[in-house]
C-alpha positions as CSV (number, residue, x, y, z in Angstrom):
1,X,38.2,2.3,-10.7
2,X,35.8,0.0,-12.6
3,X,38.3,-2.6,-12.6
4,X,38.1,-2.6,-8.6
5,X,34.6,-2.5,-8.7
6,X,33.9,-5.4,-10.7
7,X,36.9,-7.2,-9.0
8,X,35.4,-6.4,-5.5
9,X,32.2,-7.2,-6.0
10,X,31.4,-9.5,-9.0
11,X,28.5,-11.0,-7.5
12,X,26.8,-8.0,-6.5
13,X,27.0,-6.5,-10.1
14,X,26.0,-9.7,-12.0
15,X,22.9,-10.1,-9.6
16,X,21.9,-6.4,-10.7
17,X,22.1,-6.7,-14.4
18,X,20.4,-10.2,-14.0
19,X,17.4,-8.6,-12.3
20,X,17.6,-5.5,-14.7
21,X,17.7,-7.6,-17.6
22,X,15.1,-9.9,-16.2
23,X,12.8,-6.7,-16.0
24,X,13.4,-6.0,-19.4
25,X,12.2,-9.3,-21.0
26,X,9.5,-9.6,-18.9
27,X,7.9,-5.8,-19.7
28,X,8.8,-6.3,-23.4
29,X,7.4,-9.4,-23.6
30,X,4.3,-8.8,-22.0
31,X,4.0,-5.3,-23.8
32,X,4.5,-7.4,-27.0
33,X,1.6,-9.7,-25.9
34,X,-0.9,-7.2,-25.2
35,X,0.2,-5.1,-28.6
36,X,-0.8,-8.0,-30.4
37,X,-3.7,-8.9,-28.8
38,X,-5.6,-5.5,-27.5
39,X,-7.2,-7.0,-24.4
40,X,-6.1,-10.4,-22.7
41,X,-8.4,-9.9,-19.8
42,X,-11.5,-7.8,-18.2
43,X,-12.5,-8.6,-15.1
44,X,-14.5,-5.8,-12.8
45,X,-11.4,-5.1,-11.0
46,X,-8.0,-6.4,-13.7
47,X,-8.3,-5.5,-17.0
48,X,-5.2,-6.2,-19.1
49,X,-5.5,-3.5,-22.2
50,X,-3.0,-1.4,-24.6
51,X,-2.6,2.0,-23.3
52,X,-0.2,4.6,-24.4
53,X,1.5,7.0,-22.0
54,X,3.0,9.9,-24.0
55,X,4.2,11.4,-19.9
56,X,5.3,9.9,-17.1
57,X,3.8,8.3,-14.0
58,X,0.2,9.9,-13.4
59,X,0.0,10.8,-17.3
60,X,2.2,14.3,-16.2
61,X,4.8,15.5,-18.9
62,X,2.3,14.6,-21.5
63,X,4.0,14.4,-25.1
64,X,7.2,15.1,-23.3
65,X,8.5,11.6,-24.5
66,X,12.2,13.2,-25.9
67,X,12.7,14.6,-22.6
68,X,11.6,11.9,-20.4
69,X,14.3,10.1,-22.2
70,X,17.1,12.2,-21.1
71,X,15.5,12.4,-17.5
72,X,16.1,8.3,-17.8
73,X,19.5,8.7,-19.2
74,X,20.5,11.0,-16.1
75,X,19.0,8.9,-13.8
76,X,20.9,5.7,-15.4
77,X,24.1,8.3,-14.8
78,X,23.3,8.9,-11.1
79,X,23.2,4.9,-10.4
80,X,26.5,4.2,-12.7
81,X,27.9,7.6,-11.2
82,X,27.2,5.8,-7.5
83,X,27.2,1.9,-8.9
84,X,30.4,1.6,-6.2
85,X,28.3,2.4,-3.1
86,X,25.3,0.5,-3.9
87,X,27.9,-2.4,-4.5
88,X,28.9,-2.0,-1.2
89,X,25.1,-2.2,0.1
90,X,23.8,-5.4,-0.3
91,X,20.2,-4.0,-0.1
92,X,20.4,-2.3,-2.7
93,X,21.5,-4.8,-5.2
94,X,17.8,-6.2,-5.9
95,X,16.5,-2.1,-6.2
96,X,19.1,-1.1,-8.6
97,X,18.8,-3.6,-10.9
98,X,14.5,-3.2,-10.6
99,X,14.8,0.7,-10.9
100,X,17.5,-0.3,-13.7
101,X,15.0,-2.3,-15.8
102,X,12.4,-0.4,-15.2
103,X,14.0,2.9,-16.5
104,X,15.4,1.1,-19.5
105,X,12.9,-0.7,-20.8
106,X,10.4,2.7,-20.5
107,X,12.9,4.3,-22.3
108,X,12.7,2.1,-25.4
109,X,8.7,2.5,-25.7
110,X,9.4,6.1,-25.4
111,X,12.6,5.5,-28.2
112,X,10.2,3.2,-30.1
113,X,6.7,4.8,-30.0
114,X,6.9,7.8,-28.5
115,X,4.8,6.8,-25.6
116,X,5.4,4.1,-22.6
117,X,3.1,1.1,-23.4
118,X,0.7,0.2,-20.3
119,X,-1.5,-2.4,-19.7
120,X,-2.8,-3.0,-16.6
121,X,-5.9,-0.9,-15.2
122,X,-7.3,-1.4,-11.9
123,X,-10.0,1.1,-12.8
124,X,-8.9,2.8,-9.4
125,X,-5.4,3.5,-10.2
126,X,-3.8,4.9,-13.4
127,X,-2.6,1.8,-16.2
128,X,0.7,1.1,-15.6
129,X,3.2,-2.0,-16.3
130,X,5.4,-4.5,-15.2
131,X,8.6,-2.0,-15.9
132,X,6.3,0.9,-13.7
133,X,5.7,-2.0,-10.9
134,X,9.7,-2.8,-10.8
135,X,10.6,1.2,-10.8
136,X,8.2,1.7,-8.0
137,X,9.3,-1.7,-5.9
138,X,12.5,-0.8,-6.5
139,X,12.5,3.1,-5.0
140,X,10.3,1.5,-2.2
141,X,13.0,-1.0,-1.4
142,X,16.2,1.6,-1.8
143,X,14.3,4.0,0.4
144,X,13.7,1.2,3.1
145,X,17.7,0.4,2.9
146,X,18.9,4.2,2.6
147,X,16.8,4.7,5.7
148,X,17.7,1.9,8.1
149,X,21.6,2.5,7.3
C-alpha cells in the first residue's frame, strides 16, 4: 500500500516532509538562539525570551511532558494511519507537513528537556514558538479544507 502511495503521489509526499522538515530547523534553530542568548528582543509589545512549558498549549498538562509525548506519537499515527487521503487532497499537503513539524519538533524539547522551549511573548497571549505557530496554522488550514470538501 505504501508503495502505491508514494508511486501515486510523489510530489505531494515530498512537499510535506519538505515543509515538516523546514519547521523543524527553523523551531530548533531559533530555540537554539534564544537558549544561548536569554533575550534577543523587548519591545512593549514582542519580547523574544527562554520560556519553558512543562504542558501543553495554555500551560495545561503541566509536568505531563512523558505523556504529551505519546499524545504526539498518536497523533503522528493518525496522519501516517490517513497519509493516503491527505495525499489525495491537495489542501492538505501544506497542513500536514506544518502540523507534522510542529508535533515533532515539540516532542524533542519535551524528549530533551522535559519541557517545550518558548520564546515569544506578546504580553497578551501565552509564549509560544515557531513549532506552536505552524501546529496552529496548520489545524486552521486542514479545518478550512476538511470543511469546504
Amino acid at each position: 500500500m505504501v508503495r502505491t502511495i508514494i508511486a501515486g503521489e510523489p510530489g505531494r509526499l515530498k512537499r510535506i516532509l519538505f515543509i515538516s522538515i523546514l519547521v523543524i530547523v527553523i523551531d530548533r534553530l531559533t530555540k537554539a538562539a534564544i537558549m544561548h542568548q536569554g533575550r534577543l528582543l523587548s519591545t512593549g509589545l514582542l519580547e523574544l525570551s527562554y520560556s519553558c512549558n512543562s504542558g501543553s498549549a495554555f500551560g495545561l498538562f503541566q509536568g505531563h511532558a512523558s505523556m504529551l509525548v505519546w499524545v504526539s506519537l498518536i497523533a503522528l499515527g493518525f496522519i501516517f494511519w490517513r497519509i493516503e487521503l491527505i495525499l489525495k487532497r491537495p489542501a492538505l499537503v501544506i497542513p500536514a507537513g506544518l502540523i507534522i513539524g510542529g508535533i515533532v519538533s515539540n516532542a524533542v524539547d519535551r524528549l530533551l528537556f522535559g519541557c517545550v522551549v518558548d520564546f515569544i511573548n506578546l504580553h497578551f497571549w501565552p509564549s509560544f514558538n515557531i513549532a506552536d505557530s505552524a501546529l496552529c496554522v496548520g489545524a486552521v488550514m486542514a479545518s478550512i479544507a476538511v470543511l469546504k470538501a
